[in-house]
N, CA, C and O atoms as a GROMACS GRO file, in nm:
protein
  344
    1UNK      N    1   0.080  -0.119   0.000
    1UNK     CA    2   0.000   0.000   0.000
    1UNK      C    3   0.085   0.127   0.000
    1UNK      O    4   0.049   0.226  -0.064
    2UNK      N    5   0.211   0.124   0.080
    2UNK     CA    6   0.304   0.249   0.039
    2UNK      C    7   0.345   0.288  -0.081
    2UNK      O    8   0.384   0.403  -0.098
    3UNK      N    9   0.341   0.215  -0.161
    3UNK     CA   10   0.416   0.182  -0.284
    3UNK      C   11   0.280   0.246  -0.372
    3UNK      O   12   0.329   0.323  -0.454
    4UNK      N   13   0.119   0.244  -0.388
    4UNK     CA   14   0.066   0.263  -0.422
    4UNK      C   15   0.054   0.449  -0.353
    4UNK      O   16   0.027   0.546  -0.425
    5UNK      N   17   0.077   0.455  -0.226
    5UNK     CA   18   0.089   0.610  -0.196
    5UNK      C   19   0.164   0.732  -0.290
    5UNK      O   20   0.147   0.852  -0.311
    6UNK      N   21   0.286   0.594  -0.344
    6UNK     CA   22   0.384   0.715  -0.353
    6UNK      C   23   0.390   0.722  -0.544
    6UNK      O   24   0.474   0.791  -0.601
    7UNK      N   25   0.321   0.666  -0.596
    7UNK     CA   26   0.252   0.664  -0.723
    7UNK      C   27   0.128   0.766  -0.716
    7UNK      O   28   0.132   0.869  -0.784
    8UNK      N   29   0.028   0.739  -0.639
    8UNK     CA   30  -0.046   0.845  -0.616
    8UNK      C   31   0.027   1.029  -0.599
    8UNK      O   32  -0.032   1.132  -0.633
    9UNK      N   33   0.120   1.022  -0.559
    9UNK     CA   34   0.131   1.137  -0.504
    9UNK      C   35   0.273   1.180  -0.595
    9UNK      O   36   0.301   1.299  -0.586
   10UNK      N   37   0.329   1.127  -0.648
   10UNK     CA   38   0.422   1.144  -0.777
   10UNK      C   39   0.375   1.170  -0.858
   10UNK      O   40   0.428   1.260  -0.924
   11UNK      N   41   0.274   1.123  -0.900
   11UNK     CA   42   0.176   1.149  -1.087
   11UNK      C   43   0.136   1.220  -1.079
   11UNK      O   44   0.127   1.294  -1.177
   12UNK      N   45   0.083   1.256  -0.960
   12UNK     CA   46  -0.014   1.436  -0.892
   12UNK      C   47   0.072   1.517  -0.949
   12UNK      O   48   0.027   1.616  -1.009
   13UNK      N   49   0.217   1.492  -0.944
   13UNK     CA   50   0.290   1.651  -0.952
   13UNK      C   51   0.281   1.672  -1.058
   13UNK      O   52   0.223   1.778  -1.081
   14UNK      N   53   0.334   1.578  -1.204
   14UNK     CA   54   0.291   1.588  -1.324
   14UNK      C   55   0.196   1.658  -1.317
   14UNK      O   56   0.215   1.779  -1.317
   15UNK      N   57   0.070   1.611  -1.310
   15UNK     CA   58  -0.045   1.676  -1.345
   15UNK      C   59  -0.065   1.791  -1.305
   15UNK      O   60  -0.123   1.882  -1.364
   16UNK      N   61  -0.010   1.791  -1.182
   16UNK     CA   62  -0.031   1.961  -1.144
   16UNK      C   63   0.018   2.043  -1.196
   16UNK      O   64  -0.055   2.136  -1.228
   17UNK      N   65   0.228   2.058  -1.245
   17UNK     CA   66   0.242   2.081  -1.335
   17UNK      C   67   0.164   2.103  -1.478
   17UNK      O   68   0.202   2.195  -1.550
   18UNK      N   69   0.101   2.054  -1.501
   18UNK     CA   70   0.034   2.045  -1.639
   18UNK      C   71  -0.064   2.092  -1.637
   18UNK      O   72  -0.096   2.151  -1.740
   19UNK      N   73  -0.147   2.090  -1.540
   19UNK     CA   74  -0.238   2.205  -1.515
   19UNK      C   75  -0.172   2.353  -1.498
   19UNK      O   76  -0.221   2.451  -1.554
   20UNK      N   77  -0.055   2.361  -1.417
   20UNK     CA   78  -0.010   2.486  -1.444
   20UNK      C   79   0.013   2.535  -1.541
   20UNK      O   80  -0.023   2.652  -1.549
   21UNK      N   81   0.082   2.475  -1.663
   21UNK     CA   82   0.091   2.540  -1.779
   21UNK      C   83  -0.025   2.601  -1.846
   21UNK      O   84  -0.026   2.699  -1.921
   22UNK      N   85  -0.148   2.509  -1.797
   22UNK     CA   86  -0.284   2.569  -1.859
   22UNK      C   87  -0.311   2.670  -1.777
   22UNK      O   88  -0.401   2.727  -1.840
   23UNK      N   89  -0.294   2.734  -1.676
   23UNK     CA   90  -0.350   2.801  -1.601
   23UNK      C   91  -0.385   2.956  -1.688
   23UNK      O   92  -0.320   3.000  -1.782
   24UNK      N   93  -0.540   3.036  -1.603
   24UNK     CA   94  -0.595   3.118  -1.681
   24UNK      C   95  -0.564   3.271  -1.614
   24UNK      O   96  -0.619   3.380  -1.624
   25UNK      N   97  -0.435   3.216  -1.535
   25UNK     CA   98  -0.408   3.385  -1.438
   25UNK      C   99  -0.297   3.323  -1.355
   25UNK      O  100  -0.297   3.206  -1.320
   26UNK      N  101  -0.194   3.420  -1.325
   26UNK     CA  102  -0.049   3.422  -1.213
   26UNK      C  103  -0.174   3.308  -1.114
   26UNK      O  104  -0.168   3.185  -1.118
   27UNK      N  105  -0.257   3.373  -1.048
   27UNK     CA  106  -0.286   3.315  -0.924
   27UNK      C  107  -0.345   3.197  -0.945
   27UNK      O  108  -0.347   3.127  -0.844
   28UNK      N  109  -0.391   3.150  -1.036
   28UNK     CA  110  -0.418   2.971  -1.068
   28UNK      C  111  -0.281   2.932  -1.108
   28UNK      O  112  -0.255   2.831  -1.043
   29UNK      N  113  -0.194   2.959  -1.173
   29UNK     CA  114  -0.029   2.944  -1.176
   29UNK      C  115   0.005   2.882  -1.083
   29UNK      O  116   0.010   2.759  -1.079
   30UNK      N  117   0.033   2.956  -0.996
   30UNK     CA  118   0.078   2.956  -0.857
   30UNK      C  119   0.002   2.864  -0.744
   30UNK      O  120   0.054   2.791  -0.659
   31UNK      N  121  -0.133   2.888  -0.768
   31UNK     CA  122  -0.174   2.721  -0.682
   31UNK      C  123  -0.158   2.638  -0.734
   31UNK      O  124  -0.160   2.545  -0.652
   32UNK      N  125  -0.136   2.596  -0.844
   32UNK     CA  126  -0.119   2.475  -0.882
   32UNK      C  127   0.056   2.434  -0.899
   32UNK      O  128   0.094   2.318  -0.911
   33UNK      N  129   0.119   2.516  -0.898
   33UNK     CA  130   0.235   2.536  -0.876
   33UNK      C  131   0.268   2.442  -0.742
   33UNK      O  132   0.322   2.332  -0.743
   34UNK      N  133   0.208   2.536  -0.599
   34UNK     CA  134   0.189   2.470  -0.489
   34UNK      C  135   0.179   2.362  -0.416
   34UNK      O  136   0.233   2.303  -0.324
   35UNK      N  137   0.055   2.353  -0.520
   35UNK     CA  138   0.005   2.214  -0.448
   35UNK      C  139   0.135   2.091  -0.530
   35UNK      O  140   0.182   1.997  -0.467
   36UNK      N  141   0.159   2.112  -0.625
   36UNK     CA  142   0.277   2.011  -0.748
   36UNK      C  143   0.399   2.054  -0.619
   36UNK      O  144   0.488   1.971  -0.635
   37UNK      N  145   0.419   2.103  -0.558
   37UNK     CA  146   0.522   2.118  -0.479
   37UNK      C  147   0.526   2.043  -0.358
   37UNK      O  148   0.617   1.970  -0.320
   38UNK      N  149   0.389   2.075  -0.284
   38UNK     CA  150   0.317   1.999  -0.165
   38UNK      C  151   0.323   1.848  -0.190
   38UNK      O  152   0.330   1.761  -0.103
   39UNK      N  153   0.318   1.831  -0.314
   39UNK     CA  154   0.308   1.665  -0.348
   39UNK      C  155   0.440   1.584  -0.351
   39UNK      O  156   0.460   1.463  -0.338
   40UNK      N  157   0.507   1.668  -0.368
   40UNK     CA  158   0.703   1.631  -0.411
   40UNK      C  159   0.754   1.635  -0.263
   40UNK      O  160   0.854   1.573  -0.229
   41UNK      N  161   0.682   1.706  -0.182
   41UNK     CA  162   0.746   1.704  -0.072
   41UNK      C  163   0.678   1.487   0.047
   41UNK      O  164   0.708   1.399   0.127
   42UNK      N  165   0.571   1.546  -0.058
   42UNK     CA  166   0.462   1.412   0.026
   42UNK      C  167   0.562   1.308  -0.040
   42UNK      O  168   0.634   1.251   0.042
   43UNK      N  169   0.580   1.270  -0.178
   43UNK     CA  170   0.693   1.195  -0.252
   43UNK      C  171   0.781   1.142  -0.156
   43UNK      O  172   0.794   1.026  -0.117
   44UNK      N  173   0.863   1.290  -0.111
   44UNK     CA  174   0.990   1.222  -0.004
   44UNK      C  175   0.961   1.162   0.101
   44UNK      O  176   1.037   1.070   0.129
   45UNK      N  177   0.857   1.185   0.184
   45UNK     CA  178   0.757   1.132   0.304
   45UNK      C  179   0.780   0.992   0.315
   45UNK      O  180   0.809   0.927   0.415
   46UNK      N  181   0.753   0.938   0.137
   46UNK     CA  182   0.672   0.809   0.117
   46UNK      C  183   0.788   0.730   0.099
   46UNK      O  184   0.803   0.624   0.161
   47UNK      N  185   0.910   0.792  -0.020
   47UNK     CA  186   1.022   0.777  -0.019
   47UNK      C  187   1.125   0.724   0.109
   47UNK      O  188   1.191   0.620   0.117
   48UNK      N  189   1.113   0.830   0.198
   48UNK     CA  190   1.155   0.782   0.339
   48UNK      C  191   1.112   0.672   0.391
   48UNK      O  192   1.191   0.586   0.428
   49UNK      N  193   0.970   0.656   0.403
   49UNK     CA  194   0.883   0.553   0.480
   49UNK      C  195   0.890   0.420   0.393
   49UNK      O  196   0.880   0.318   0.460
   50UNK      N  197   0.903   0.405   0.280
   50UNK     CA  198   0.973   0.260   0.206
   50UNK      C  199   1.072   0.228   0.223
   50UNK      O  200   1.096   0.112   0.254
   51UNK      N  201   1.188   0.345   0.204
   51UNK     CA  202   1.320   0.291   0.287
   51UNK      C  203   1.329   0.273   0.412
   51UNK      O  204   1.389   0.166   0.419
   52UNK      N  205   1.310   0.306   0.514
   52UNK     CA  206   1.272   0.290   0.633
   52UNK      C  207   1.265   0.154   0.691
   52UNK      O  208   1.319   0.095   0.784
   53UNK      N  209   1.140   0.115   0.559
   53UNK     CA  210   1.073  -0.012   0.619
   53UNK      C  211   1.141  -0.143   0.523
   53UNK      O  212   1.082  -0.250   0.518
   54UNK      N  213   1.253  -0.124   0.460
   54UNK     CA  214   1.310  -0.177   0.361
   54UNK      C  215   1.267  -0.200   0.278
   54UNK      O  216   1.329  -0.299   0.238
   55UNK      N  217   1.160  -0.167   0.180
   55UNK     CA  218   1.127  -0.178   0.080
   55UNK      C  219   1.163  -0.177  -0.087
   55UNK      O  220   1.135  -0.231  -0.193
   56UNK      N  221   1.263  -0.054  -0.013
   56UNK     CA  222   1.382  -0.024  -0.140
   56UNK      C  223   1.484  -0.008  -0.092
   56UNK      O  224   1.482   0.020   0.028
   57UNK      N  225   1.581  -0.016  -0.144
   57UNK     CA  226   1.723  -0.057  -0.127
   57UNK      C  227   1.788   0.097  -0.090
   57UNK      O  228   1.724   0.201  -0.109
   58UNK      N  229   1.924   0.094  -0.036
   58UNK     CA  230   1.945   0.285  -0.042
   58UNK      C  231   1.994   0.335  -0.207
   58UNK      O  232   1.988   0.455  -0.233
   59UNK      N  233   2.036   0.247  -0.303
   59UNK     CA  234   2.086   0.272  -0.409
   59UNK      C  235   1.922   0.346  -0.481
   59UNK      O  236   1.917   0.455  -0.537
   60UNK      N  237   1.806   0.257  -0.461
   60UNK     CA  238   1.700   0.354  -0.535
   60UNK      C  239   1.645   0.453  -0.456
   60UNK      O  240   1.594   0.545  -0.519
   61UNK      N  241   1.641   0.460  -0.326
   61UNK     CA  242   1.619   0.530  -0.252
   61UNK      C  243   1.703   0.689  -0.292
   61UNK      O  244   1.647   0.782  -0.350
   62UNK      N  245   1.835   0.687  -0.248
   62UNK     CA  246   1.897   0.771  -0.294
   62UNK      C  247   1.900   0.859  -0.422
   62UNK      O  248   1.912   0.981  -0.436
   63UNK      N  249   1.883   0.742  -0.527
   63UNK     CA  250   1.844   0.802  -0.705
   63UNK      C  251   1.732   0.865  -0.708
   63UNK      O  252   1.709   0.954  -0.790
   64UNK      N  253   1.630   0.818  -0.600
   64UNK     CA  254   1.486   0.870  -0.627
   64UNK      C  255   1.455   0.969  -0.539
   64UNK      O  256   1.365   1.049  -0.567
   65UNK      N  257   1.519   0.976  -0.430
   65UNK     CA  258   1.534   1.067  -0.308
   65UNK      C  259   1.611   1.216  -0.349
   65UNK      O  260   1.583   1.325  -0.300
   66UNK      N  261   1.717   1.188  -0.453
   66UNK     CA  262   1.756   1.299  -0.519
   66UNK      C  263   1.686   1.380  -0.600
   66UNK      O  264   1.687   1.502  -0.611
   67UNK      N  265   1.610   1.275  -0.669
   67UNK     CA  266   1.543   1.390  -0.809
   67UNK      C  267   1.419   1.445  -0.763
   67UNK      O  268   1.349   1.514  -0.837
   68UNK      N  269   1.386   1.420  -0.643
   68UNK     CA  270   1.230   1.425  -0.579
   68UNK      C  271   1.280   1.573  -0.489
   68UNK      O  272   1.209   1.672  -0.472
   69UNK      N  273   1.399   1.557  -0.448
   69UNK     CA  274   1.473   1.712  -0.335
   69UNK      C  275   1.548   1.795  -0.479
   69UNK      O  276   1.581   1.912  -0.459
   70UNK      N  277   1.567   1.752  -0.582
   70UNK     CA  278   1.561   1.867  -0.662
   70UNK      C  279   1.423   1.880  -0.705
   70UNK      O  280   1.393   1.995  -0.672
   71UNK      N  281   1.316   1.821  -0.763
   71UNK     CA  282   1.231   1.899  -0.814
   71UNK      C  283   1.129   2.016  -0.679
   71UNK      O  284   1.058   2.112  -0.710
   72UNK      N  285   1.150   1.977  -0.567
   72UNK     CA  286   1.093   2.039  -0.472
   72UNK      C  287   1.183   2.167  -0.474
   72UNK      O  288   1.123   2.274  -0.481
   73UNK      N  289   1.304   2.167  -0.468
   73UNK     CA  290   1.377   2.285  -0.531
   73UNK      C  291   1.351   2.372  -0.641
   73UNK      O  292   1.356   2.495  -0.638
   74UNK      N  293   1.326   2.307  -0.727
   74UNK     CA  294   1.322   2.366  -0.841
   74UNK      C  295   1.140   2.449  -0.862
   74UNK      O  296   1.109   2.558  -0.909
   75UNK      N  297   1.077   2.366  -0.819
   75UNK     CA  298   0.913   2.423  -0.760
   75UNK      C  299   0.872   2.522  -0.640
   75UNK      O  300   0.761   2.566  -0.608
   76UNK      N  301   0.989   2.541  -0.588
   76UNK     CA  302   0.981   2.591  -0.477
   76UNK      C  303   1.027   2.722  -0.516
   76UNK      O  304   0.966   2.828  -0.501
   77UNK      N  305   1.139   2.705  -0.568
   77UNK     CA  306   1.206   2.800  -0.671
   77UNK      C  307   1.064   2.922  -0.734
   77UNK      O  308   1.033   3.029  -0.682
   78UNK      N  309   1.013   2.867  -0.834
   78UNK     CA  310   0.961   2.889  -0.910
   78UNK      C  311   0.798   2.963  -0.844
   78UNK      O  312   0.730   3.043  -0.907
   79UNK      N  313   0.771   2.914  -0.719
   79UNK     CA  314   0.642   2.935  -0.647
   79UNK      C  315   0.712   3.057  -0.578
   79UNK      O  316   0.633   3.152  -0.583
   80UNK      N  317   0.823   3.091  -0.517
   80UNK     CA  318   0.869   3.197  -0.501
   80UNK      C  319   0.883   3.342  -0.609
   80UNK      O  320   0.869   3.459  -0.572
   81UNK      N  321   0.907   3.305  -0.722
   81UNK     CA  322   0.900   3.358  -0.874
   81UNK      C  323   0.729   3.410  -0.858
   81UNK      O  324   0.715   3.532  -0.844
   82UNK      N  325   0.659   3.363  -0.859
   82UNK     CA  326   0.547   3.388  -0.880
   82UNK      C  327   0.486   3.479  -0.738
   82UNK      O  328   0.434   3.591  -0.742
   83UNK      N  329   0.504   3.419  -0.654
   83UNK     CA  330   0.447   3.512  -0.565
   83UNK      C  331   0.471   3.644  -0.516
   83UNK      O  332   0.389   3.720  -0.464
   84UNK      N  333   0.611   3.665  -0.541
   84UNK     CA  334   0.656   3.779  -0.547
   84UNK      C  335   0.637   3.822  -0.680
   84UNK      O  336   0.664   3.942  -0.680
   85UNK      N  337   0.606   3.789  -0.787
   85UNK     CA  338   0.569   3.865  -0.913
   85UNK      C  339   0.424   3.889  -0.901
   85UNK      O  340   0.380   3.983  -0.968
   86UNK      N  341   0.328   3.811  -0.816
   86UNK     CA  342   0.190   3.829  -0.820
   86UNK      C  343   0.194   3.984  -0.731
   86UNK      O  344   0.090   4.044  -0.707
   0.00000   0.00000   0.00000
Protein backbone atom coordinates (compact mmCIF):
# COMPACT_ATOMS: atom_id res chain seq x y z
CA UNK A 1 0.00 0.00 0.00
CA UNK A 2 3.04 2.49 0.39
CA UNK A 3 4.16 1.82 -2.84
CA UNK A 4 0.66 2.63 -4.22
CA UNK A 5 0.89 6.10 -1.96
CA UNK A 6 3.84 7.15 -3.53
CA UNK A 7 2.52 6.64 -7.23
CA UNK A 8 -0.46 8.45 -6.16
CA UNK A 9 1.31 11.37 -5.04
CA UNK A 10 4.22 11.44 -7.77
CA UNK A 11 1.76 11.49 -10.87
CA UNK A 12 -0.14 14.36 -8.92
CA UNK A 13 2.90 16.51 -9.51
CA UNK A 14 2.91 15.88 -13.24
CA UNK A 15 -0.45 16.76 -13.45
CA UNK A 16 -0.31 19.61 -11.44
CA UNK A 17 2.41 20.81 -13.35
CA UNK A 18 0.34 20.44 -16.39
CA UNK A 19 -2.38 22.05 -15.15
CA UNK A 20 -0.10 24.86 -14.44
CA UNK A 21 0.91 25.40 -17.79
CA UNK A 22 -2.83 25.69 -18.59
CA UNK A 23 -3.50 28.01 -16.01
CA UNK A 24 -5.95 31.18 -16.81
CA UNK A 25 -4.08 33.85 -14.38
CA UNK A 26 -0.49 34.22 -12.13
CA UNK A 27 -2.86 33.15 -9.24
CA UNK A 28 -4.18 29.71 -10.68
CA UNK A 29 -0.29 29.44 -11.76
CA UNK A 30 0.78 29.56 -8.57
CA UNK A 31 -1.74 27.21 -6.82
CA UNK A 32 -1.19 24.75 -8.82
CA UNK A 33 2.35 25.36 -8.76
CA UNK A 34 1.89 24.70 -4.89
CA UNK A 35 0.05 22.14 -4.48
CA UNK A 36 2.77 20.11 -7.48
CA UNK A 37 5.22 21.18 -4.79
CA UNK A 38 3.17 19.99 -1.65
CA UNK A 39 3.08 16.65 -3.48
CA UNK A 40 7.03 16.31 -4.11
CA UNK A 41 7.46 17.04 -0.72
CA UNK A 42 4.62 14.12 0.26
CA UNK A 43 6.93 11.95 -2.52
CA UNK A 44 9.90 12.22 -0.04
CA UNK A 45 7.57 11.32 3.04
CA UNK A 46 6.72 8.09 1.17
CA UNK A 47 10.22 7.77 -0.19
CA UNK A 48 11.55 7.82 3.39
CA UNK A 49 8.83 5.53 4.81
CA UNK A 50 9.73 2.60 2.06
CA UNK A 51 13.20 2.91 2.87
CA UNK A 52 12.72 2.90 6.33
CA UNK A 53 10.73 -0.12 6.19
CA UNK A 54 13.10 -1.77 3.61
CA UNK A 55 11.27 -1.78 0.80
CA UNK A 56 13.82 -0.24 -1.40
CA UNK A 57 17.23 -0.57 -1.27
CA UNK A 58 19.45 2.85 -0.42
CA UNK A 59 20.86 2.72 -4.09
CA UNK A 60 17.00 3.54 -5.35
CA UNK A 61 16.19 5.30 -2.52
CA UNK A 62 18.97 7.71 -2.94
CA UNK A 63 18.44 8.02 -7.05
CA UNK A 64 14.86 8.70 -6.27
CA UNK A 65 15.34 10.67 -3.08
CA UNK A 66 17.56 12.99 -5.19
CA UNK A 67 15.43 13.90 -8.09
CA UNK A 68 12.30 14.25 -5.79
CA UNK A 69 14.73 17.12 -3.35
CA UNK A 70 15.61 18.67 -6.63
CA UNK A 71 12.31 18.99 -8.14
CA UNK A 72 10.93 20.39 -4.72
CA UNK A 73 13.77 22.85 -5.31
CA UNK A 74 13.22 23.66 -8.41
CA UNK A 75 9.13 24.23 -7.60
CA UNK A 76 9.81 25.91 -4.77
CA UNK A 77 12.06 28.00 -6.71
CA UNK A 78 9.61 28.89 -9.10
CA UNK A 79 6.42 29.35 -6.47
CA UNK A 80 8.69 31.97 -5.01
CA UNK A 81 9.00 33.58 -8.74
CA UNK A 82 5.47 33.87 -8.80
CA UNK A 83 4.47 35.12 -5.65
CA UNK A 84 6.56 37.79 -5.47
CA UNK A 85 5.69 38.65 -9.13
CA UNK A 86 1.91 38.29 -8.20
Amino acid sequence: MLSKQLLRCGTSIGANISEANGAISKADFSSKISIAYKESLETKYWLNLLYDTDFINSKTFNSMHDDADELCRILFSILKTTRISS
